[in-house]
VMD Tcl script that builds the backbone (N, CA, C; Angstrom):
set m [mol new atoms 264]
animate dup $m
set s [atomselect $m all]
$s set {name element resname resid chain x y z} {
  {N N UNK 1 A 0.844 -1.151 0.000}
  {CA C UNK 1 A 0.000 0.000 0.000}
  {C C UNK 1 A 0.904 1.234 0.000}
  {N N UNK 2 A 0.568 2.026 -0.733}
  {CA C UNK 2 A 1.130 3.421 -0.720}
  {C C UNK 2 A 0.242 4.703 0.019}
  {N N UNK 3 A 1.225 5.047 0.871}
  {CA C UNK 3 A -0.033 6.282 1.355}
  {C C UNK 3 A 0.689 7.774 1.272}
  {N N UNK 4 A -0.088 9.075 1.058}
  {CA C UNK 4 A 1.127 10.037 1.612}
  {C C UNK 4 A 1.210 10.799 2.790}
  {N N UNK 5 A 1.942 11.097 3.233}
  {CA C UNK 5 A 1.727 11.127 5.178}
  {C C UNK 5 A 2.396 12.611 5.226}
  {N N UNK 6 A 2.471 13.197 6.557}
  {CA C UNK 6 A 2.776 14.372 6.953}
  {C C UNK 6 A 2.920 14.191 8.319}
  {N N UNK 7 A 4.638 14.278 8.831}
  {CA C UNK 7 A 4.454 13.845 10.516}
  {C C UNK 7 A 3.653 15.315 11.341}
  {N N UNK 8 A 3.185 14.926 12.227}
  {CA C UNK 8 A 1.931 15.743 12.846}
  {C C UNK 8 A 3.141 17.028 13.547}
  {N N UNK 9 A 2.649 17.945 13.516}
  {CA C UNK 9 A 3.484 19.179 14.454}
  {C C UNK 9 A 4.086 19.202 15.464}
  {N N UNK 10 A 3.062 18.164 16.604}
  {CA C UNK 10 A 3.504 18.409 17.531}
  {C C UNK 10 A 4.032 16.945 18.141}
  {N N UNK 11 A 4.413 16.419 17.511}
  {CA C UNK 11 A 5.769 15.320 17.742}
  {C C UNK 11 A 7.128 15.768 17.243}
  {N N UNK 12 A 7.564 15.240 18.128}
  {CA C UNK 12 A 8.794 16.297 18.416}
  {C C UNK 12 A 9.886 15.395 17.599}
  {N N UNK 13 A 10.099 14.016 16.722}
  {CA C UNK 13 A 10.759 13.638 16.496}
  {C C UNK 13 A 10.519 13.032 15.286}
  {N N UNK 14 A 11.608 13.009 13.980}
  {CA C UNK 14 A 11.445 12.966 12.889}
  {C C UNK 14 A 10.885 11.385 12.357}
  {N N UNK 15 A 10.286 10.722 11.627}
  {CA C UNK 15 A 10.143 9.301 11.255}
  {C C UNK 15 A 11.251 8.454 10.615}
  {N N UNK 16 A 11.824 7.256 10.721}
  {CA C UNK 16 A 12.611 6.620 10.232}
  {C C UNK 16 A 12.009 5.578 9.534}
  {N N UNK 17 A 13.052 5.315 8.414}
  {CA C UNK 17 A 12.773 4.353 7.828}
  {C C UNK 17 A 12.874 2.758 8.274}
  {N N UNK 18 A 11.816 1.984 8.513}
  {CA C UNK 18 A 12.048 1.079 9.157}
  {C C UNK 18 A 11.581 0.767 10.217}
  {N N UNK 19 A 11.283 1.852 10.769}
  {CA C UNK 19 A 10.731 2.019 12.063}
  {C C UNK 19 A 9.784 1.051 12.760}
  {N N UNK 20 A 8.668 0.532 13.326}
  {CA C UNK 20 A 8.112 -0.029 13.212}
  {C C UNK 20 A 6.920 1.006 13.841}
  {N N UNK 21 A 5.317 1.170 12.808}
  {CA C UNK 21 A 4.707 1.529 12.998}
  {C C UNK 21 A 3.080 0.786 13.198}
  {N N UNK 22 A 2.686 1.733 14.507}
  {CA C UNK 22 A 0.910 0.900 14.407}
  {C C UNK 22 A -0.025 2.162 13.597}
  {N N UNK 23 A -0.839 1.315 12.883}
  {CA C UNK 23 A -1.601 1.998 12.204}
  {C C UNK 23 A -3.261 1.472 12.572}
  {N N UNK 24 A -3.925 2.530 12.326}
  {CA C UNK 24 A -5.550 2.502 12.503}
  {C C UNK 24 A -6.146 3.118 11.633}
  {N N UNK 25 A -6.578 1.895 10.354}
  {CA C UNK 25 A -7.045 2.168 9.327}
  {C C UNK 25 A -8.388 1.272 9.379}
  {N N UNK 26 A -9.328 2.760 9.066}
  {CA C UNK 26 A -10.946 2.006 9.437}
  {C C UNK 26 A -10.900 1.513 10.652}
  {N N UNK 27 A -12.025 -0.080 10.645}
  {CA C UNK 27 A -11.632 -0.771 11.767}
  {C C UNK 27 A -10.962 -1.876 12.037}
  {N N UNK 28 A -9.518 -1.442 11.388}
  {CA C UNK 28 A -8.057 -2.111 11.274}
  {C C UNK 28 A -7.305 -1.182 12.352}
  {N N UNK 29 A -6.638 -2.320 12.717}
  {CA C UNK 29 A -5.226 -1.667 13.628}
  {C C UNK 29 A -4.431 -3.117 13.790}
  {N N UNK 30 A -3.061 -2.576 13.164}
  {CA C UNK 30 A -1.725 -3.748 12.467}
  {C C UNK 30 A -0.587 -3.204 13.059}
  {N N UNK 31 A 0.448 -3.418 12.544}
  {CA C UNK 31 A 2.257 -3.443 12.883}
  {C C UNK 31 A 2.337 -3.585 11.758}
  {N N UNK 32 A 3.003 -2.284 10.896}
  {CA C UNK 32 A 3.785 -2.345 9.608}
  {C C UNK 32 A 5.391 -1.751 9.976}
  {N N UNK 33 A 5.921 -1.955 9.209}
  {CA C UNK 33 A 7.638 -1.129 8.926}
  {C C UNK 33 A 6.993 -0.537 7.792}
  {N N UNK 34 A 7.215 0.680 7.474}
  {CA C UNK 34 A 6.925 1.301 6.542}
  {C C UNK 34 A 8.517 2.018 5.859}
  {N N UNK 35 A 8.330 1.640 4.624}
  {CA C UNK 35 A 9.447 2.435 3.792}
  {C C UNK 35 A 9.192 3.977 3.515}
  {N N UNK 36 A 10.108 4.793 3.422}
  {CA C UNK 36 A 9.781 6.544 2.939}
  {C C UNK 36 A 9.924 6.541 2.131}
  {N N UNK 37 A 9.457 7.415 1.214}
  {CA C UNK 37 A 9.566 7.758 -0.416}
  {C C UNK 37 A 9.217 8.661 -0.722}
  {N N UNK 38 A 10.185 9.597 -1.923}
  {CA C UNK 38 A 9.206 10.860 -2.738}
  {C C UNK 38 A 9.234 10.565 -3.514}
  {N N UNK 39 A 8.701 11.478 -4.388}
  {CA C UNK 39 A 8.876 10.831 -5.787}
  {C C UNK 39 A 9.374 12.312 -6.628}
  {N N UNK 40 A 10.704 11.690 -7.573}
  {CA C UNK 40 A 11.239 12.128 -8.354}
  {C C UNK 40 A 10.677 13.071 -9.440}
  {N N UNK 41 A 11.730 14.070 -9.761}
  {CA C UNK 41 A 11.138 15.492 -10.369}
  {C C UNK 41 A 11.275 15.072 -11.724}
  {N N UNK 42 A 12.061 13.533 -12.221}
  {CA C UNK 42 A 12.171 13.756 -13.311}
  {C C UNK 42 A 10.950 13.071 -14.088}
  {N N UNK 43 A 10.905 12.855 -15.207}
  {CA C UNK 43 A 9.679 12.865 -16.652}
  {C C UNK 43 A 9.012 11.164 -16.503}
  {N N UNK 44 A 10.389 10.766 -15.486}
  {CA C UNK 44 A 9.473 9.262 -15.628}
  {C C UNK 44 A 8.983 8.483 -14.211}
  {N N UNK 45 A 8.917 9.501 -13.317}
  {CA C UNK 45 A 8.314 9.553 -11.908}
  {C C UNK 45 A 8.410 8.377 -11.444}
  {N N UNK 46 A 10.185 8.359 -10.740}
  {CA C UNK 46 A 10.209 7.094 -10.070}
  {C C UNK 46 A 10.059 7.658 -8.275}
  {N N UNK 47 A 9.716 6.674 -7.729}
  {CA C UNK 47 A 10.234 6.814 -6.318}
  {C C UNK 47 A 11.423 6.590 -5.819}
  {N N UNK 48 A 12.015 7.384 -5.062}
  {CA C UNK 48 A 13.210 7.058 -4.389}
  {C C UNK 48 A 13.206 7.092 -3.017}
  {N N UNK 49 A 13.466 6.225 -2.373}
  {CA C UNK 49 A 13.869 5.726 -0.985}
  {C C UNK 49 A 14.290 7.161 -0.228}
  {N N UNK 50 A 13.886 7.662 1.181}
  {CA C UNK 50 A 14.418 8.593 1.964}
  {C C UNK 50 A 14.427 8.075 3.137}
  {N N UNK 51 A 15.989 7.974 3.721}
  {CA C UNK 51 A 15.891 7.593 5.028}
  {C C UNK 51 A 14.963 8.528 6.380}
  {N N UNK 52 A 14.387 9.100 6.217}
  {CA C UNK 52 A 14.016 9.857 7.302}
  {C C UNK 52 A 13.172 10.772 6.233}
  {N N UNK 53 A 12.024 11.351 6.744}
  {CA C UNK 53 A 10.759 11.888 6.364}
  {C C UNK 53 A 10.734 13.631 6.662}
  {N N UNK 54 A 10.758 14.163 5.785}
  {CA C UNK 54 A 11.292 15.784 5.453}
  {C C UNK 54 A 10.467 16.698 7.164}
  {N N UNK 55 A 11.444 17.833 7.520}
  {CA C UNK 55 A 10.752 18.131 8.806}
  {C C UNK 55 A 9.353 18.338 8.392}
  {N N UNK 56 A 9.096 19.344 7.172}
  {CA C UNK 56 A 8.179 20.104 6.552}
  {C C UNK 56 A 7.580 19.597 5.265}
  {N N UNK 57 A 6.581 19.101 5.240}
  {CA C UNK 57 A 6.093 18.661 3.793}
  {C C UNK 57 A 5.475 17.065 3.991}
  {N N UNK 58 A 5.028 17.055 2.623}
  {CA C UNK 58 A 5.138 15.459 2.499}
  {C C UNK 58 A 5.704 14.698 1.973}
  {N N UNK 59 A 5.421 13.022 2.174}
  {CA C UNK 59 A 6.540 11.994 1.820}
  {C C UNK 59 A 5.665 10.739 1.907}
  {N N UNK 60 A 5.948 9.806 0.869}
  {CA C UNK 60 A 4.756 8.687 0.625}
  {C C UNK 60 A 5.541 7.520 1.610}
  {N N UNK 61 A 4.710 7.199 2.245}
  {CA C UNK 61 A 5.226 5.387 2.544}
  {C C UNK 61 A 4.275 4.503 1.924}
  {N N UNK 62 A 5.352 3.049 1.823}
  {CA C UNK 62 A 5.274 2.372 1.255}
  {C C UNK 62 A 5.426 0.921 2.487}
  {N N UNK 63 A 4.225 0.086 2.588}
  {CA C UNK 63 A 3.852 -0.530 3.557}
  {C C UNK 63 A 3.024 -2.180 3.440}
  {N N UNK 64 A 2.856 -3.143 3.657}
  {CA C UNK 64 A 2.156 -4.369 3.909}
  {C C UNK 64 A 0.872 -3.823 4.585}
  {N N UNK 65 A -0.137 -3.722 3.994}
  {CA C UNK 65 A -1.195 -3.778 5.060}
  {C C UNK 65 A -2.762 -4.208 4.088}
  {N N UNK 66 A -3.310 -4.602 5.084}
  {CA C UNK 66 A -5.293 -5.150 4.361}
  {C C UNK 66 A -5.662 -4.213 3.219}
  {N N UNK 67 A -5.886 -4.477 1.916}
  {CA C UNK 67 A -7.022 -3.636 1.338}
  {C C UNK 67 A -7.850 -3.053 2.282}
  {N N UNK 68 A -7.983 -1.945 1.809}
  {CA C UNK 68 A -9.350 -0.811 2.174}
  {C C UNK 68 A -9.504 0.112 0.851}
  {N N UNK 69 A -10.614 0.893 0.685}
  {CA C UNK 69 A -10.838 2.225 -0.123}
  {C C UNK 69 A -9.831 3.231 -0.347}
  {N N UNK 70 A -9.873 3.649 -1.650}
  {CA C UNK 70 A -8.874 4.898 -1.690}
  {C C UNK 70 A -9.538 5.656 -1.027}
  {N N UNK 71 A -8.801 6.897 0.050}
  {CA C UNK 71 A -9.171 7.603 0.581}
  {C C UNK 71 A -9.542 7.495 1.828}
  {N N UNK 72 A -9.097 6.014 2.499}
  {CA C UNK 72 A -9.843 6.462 3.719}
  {C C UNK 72 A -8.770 6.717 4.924}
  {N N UNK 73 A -9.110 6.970 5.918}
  {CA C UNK 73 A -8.275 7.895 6.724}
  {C C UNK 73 A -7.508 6.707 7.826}
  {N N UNK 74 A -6.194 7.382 8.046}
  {CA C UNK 74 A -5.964 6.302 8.919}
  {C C UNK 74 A -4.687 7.218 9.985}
  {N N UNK 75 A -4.628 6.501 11.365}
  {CA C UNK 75 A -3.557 7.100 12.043}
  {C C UNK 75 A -2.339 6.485 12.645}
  {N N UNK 76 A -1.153 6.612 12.349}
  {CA C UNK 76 A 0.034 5.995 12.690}
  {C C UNK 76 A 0.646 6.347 13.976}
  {N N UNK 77 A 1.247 5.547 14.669}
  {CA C UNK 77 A 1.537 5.846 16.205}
  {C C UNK 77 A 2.633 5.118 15.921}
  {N N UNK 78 A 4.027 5.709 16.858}
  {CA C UNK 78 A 5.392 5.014 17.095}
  {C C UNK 78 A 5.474 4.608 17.861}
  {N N UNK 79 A 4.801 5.273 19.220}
  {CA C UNK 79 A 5.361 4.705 20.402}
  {C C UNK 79 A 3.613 4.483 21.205}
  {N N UNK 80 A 3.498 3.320 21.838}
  {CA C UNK 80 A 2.096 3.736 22.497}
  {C C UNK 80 A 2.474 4.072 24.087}
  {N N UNK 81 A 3.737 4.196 24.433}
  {CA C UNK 81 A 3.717 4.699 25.999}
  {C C UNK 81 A 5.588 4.897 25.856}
  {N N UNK 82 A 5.489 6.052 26.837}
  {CA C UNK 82 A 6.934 6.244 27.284}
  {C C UNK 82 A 7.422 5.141 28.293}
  {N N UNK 83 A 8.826 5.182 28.200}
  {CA C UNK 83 A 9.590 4.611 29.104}
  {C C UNK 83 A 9.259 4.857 30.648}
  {N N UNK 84 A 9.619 5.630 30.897}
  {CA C UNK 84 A 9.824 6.542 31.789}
  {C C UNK 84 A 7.897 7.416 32.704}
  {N N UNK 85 A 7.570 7.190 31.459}
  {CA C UNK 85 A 5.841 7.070 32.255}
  {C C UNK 85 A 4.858 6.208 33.264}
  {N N UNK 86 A 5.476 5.024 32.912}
  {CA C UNK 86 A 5.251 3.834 33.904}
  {C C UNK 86 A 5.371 3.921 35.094}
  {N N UNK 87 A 6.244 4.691 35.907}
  {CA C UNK 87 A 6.390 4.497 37.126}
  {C C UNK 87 A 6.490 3.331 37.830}
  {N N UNK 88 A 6.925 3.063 39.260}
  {CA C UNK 88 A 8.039 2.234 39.218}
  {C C UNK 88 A 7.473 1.100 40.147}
}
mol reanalyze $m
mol bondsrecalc $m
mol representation Tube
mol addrep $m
């Protein structure tokens, strides 16, 4: 699946390639690694691989996940709890 994403403002830390992400698409929620990608300025619009996802703008990933509809909305999470939040 290809999607194009925009990391949210107020996360404070950039996306990696590889990473391992949860996603909530419809009423789906999985574990993908998602690859980064833009796509090229030149005439025969390839994608090229970006290790890390621009501060500002967008950037497509490229991912394993269920058919669904073009267009429907979905939300990616890196981490679901801090380290250090748990308490002891």
């Amino acid at each position: 699946m290809r999607v194009k994403i925009k990391k949210h403002r107020w996360y404070p830390h950039i996306l990696k390639t590889k990473d391992p992400v949860t996603i909530s698409m419809g009423w789906r929620k999985f574990q993908t690694v998602p690859v980064y990608t833009m796509q090229s300025d030149d005439e025969n619009d390839k994608m090229r691989m970006i290790k890390y996802t621009p501060k500002f703008g967008y950037a497509y990933a490229v991912f394993y996940a269920p058919t669904c509809l073009v267009g429907t909305p979905f939300v990616g999470v890196q981490r679901l709890y801090e380290a250090d939040d748990q308490g002891a």
